[in-house]
N, CA, C and O atoms as CSV, one atom per row, in Angstrom:
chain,resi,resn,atom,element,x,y,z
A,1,UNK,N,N,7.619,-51.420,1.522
A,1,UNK,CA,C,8.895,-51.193,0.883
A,1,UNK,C,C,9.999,-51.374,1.926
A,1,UNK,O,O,10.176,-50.513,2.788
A,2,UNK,N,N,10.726,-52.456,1.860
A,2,UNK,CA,C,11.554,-52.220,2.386
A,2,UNK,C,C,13.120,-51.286,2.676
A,2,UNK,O,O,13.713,-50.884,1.675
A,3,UNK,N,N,13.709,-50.990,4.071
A,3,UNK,CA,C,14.060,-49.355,4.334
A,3,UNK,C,C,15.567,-49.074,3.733
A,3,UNK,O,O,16.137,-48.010,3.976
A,4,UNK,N,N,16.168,-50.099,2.935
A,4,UNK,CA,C,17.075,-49.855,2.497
A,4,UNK,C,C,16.454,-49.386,0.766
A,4,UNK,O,O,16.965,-48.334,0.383
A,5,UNK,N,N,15.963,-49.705,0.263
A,5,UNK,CA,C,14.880,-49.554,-1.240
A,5,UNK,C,C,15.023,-48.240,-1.175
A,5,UNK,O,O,15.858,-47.589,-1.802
A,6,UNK,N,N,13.600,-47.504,0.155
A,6,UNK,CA,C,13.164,-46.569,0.470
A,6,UNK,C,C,14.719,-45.430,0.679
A,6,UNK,O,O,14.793,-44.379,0.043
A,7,UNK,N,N,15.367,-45.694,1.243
A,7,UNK,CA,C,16.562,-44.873,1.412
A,7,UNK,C,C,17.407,-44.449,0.042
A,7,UNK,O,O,18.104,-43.436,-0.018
A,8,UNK,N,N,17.210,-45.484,-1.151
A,8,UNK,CA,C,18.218,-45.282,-2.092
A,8,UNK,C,C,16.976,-44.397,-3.291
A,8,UNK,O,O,17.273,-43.478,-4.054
A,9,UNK,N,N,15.960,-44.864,-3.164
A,9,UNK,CA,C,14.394,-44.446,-3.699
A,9,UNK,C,C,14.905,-42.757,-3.228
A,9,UNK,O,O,15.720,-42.027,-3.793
A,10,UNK,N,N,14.246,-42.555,-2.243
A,10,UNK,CA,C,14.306,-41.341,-2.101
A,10,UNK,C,C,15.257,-40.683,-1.938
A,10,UNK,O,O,14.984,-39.647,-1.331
A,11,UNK,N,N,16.585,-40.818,-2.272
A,11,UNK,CA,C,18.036,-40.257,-2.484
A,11,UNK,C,C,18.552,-39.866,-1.197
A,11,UNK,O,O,19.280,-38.874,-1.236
A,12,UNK,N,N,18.381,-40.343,-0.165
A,12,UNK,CA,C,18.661,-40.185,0.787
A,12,UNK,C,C,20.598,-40.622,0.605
A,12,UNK,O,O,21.524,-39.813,0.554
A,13,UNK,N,N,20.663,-41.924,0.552
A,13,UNK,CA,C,22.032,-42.588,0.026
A,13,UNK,C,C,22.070,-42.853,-1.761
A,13,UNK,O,O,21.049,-43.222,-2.341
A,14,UNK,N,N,23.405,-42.605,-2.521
A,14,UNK,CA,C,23.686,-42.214,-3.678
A,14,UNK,C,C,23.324,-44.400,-3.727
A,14,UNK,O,O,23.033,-44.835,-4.841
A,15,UNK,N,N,23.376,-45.222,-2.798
A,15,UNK,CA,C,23.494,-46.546,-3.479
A,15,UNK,C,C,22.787,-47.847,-2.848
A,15,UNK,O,O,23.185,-47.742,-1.687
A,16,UNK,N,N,22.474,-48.304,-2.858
A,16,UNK,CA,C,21.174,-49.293,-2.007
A,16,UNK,C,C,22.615,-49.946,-1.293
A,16,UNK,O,O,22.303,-49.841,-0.107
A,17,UNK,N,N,23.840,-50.484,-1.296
A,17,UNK,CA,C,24.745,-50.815,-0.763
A,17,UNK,C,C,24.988,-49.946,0.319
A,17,UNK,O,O,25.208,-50.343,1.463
A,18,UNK,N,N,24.954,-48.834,-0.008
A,18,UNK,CA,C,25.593,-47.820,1.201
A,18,UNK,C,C,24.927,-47.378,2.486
A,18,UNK,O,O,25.385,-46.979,3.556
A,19,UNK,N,N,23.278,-47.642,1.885
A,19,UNK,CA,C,22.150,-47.290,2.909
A,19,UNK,C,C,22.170,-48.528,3.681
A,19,UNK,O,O,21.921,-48.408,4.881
A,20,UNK,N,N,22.442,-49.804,3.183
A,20,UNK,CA,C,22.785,-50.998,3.677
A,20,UNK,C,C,23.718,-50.981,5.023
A,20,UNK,O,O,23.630,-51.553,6.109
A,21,UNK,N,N,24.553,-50.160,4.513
A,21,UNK,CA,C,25.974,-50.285,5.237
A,21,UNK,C,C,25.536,-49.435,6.274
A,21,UNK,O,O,25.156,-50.022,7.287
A,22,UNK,N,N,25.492,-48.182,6.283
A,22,UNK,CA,C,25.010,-47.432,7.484
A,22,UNK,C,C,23.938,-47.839,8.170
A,22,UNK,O,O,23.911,-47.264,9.258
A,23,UNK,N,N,22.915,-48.679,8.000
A,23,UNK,CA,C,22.267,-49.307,8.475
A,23,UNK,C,C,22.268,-50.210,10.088
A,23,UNK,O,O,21.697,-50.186,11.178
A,24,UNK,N,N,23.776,-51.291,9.030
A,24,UNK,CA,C,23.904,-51.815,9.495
A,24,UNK,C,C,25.569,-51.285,10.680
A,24,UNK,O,O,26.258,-52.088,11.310
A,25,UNK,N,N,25.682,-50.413,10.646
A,25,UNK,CA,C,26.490,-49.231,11.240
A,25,UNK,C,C,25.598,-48.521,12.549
A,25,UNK,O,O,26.113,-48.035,13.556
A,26,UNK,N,N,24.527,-48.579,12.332
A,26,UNK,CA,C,23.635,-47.760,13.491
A,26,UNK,C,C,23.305,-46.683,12.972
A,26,UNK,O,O,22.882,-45.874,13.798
A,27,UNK,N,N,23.326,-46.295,11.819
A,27,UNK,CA,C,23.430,-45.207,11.986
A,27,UNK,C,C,21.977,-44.080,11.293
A,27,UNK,O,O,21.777,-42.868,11.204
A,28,UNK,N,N,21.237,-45.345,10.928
A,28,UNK,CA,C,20.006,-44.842,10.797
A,28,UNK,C,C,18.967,-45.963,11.654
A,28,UNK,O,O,18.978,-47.187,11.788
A,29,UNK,N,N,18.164,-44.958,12.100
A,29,UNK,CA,C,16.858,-45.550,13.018
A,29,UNK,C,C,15.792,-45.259,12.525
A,29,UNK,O,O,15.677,-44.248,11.832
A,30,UNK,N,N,14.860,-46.018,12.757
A,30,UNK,CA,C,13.781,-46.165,12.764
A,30,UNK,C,C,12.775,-45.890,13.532
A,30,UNK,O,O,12.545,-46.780,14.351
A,31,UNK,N,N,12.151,-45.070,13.570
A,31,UNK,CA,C,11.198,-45.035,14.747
A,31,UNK,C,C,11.655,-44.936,15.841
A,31,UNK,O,O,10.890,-45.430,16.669
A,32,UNK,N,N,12.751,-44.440,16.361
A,32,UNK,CA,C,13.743,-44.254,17.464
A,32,UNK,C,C,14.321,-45.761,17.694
A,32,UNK,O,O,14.437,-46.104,18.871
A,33,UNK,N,N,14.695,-46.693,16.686
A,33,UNK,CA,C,15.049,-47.856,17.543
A,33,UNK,C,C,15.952,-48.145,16.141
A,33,UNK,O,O,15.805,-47.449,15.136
A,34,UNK,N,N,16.894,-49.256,16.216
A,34,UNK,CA,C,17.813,-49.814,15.371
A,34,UNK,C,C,16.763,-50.737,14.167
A,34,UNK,O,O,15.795,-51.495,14.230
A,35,UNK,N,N,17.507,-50.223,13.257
A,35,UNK,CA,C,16.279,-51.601,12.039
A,35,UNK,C,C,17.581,-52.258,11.239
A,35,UNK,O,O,18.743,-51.901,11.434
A,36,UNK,N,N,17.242,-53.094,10.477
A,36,UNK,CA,C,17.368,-53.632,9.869
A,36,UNK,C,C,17.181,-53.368,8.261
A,36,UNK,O,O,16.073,-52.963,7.910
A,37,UNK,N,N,18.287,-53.589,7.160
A,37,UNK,CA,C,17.602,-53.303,5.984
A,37,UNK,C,C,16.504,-53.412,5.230
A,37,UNK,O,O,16.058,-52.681,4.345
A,38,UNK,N,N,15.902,-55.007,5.960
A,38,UNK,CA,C,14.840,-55.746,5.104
A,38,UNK,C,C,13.707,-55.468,6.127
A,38,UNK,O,O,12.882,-56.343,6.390
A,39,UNK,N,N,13.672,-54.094,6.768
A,39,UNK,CA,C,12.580,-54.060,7.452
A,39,UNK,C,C,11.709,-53.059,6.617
A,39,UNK,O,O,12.219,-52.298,5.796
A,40,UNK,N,N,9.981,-53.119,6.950
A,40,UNK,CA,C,9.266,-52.490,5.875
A,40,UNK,C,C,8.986,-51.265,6.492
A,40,UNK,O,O,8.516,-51.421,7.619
A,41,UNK,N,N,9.164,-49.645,6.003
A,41,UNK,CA,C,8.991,-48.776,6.600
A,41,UNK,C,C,7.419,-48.347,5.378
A,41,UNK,O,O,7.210,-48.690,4.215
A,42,UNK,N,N,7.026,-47.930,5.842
A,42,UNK,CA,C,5.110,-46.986,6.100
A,42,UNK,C,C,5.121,-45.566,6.015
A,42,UNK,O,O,6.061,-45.006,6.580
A,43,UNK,N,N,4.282,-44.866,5.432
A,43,UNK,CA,C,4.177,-43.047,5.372
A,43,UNK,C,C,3.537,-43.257,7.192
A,43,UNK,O,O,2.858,-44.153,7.692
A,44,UNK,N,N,4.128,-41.995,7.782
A,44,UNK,CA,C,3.873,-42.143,9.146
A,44,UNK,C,C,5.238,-42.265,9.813
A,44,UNK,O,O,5.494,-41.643,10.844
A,45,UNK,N,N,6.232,-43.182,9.133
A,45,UNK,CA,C,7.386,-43.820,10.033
A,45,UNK,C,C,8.247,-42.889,9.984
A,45,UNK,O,O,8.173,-42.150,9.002
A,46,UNK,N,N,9.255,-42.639,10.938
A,46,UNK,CA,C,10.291,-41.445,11.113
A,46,UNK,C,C,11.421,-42.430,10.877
A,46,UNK,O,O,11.387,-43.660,10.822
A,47,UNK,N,N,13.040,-41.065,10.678
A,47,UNK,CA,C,13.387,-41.856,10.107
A,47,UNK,C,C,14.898,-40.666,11.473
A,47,UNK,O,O,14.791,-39.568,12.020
A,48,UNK,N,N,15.287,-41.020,11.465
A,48,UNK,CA,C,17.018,-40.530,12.071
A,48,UNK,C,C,18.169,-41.538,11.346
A,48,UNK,O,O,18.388,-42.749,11.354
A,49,UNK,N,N,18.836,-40.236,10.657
A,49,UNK,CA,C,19.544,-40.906,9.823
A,49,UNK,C,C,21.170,-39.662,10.127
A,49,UNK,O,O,21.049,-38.438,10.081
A,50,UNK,N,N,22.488,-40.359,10.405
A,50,UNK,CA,C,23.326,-40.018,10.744
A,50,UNK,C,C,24.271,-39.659,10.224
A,50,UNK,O,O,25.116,-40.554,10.242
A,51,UNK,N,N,24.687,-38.565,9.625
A,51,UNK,CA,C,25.528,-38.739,8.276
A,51,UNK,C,C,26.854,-37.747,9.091
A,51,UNK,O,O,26.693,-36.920,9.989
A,52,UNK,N,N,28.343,-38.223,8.329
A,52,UNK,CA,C,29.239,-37.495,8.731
A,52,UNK,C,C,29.563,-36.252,9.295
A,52,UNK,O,O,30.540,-36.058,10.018
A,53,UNK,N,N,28.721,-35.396,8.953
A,53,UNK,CA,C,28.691,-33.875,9.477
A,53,UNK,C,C,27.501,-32.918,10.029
A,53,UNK,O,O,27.457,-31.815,10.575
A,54,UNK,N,N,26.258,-34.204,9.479
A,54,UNK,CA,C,24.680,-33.900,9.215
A,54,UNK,C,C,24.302,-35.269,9.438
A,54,UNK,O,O,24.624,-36.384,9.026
A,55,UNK,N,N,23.032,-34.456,10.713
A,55,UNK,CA,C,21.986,-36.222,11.402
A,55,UNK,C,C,20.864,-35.393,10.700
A,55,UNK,O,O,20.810,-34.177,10.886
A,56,UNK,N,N,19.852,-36.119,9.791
A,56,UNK,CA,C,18.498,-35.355,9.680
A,56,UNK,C,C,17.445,-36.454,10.216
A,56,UNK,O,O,17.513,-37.656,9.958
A,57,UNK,N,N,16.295,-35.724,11.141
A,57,UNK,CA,C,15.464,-36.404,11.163
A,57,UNK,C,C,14.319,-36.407,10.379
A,57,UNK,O,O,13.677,-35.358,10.433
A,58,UNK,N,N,13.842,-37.358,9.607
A,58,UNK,CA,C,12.552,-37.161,8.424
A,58,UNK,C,C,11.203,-38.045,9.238
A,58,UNK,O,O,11.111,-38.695,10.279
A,59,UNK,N,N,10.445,-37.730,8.343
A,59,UNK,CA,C,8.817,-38.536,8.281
A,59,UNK,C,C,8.746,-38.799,7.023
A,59,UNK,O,O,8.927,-38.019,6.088
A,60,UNK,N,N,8.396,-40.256,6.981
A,60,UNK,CA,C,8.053,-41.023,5.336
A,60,UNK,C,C,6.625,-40.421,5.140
A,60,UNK,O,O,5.775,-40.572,6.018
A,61,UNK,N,N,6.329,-39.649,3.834
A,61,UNK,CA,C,5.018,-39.492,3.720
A,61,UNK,C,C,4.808,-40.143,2.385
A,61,UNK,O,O,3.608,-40.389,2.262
A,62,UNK,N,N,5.297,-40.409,1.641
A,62,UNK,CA,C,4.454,-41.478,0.690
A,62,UNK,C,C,5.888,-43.308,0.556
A,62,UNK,O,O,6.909,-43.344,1.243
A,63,UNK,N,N,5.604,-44.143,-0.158
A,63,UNK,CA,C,6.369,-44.794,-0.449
A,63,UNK,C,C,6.159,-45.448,-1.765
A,63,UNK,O,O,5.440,-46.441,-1.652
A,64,UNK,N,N,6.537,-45.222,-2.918
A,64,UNK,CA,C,6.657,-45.240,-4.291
A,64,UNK,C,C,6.576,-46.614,-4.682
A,64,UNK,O,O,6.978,-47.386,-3.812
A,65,UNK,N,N,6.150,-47.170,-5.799
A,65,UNK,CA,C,6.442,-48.067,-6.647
A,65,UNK,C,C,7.732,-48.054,-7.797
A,65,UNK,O,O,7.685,-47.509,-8.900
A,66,UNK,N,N,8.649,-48.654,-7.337
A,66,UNK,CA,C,9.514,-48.276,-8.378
A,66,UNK,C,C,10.195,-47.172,-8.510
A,66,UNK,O,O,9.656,-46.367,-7.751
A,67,UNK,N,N,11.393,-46.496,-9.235
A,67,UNK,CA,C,12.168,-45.556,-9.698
A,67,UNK,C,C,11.339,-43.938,-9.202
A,67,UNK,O,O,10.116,-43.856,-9.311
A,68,UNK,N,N,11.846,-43.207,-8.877
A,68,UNK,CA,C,11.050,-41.920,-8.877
A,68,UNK,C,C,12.049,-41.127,-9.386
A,68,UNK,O,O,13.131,-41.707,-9.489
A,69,UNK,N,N,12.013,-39.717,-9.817
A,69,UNK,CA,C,12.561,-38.608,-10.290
A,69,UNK,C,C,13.429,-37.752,-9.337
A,69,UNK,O,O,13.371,-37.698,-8.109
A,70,UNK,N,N,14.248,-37.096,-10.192
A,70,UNK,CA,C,14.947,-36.969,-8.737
A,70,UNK,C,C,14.026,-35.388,-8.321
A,70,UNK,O,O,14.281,-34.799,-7.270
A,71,UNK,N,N,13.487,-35.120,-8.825
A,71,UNK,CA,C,12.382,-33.680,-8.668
A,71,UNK,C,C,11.379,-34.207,-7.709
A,71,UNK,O,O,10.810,-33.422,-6.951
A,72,UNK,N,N,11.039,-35.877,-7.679
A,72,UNK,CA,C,9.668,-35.956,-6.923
A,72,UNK,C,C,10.135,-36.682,-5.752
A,72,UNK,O,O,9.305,-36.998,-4.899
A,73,UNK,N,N,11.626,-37.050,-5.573
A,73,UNK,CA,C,12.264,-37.655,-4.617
A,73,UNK,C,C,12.067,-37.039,-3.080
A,73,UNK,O,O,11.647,-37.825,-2.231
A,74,UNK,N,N,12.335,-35.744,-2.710
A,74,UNK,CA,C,12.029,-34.749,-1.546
A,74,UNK,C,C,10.477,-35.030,-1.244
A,74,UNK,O,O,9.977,-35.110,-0.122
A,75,UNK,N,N,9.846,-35.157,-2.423
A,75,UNK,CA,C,8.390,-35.012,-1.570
A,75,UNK,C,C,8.100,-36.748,-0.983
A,75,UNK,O,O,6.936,-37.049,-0.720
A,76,UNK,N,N,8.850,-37.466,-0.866
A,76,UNK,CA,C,8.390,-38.792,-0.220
A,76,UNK,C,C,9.021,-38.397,1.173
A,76,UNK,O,O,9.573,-39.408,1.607
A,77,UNK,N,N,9.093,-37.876,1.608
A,77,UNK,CA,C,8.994,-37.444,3.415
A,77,UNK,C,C,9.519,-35.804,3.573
A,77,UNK,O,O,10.043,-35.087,2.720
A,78,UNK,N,N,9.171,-35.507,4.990
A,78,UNK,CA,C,9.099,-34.098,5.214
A,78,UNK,C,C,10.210,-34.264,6.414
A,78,UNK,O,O,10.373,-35.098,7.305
A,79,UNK,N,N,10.864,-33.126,6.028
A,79,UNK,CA,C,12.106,-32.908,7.239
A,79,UNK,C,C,11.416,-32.530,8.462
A,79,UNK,O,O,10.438,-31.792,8.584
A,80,UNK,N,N,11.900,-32.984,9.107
A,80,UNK,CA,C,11.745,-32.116,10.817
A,80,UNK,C,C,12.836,-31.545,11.030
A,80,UNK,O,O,12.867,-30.314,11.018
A,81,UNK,N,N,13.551,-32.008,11.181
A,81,UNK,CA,C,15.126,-31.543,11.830
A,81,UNK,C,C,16.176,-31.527,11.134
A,81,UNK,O,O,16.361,-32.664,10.699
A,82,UNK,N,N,17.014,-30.779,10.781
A,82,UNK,CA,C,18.563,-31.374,10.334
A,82,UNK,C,C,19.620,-30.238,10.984
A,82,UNK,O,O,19.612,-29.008,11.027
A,83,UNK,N,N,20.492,-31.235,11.446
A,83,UNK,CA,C,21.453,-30.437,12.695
A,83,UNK,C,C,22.817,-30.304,12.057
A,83,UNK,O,O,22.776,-30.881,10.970
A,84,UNK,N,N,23.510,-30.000,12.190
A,84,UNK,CA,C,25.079,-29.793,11.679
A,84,UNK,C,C,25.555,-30.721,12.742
A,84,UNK,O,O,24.917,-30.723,13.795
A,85,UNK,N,N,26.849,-31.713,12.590
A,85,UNK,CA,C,27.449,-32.302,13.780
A,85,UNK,C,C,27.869,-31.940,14.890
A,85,UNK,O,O,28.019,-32.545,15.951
A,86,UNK,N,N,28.114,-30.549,14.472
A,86,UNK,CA,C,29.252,-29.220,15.204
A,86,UNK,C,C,28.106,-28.712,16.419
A,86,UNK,O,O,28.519,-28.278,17.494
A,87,UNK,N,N,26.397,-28.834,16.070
A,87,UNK,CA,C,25.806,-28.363,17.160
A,87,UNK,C,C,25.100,-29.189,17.831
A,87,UNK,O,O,24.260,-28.675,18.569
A,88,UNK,N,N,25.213,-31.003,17.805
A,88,UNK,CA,C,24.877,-31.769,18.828
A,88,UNK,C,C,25.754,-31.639,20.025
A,88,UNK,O,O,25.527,-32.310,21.032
């Protein structure tokens, strides 16, 4: 699945455009390194993702076929971390 799909899939970003955009912003990584939208992320792959006030770091644990719910959306990866901006 590729990691812009996966980002709008699991509600991470409200729009496959926007996960695009921050993407291509830096502002989500991959595996500790810069990706690309059309790159394919895997259950296993971590994810650092940078958001205005809030960086969370996740682990992909499943990756869906298609549409998911927004109830079964959380369980396609497990948080590790999520920091407030105010305490990096």
């Amino acid at each position: 699945m590729r990691l812009d799909v996966y980002l709008k899939t699991a509600r991470l970003f409200s729009r496959r455009t926007e996960a695009q955009r921050q993407i291509g912003l830096g502002q989500v990584l991959l595996n500790g390194a810069p990706a690309k939208p059309a790159h394919a992320v895997a259950p296993g792959d971590r994810l650092l993702i940078r958001y205005l006030r809030l960086e969370l770091e996740l682990e992909i644990t499943a990756t869906p076929r298609g549409n998911v719910s927004k109830a079964v959306a959380p369980g396609l990866y497990r948080l590790i971390r999520r920091t407030p901006k105010d305490e990096l």
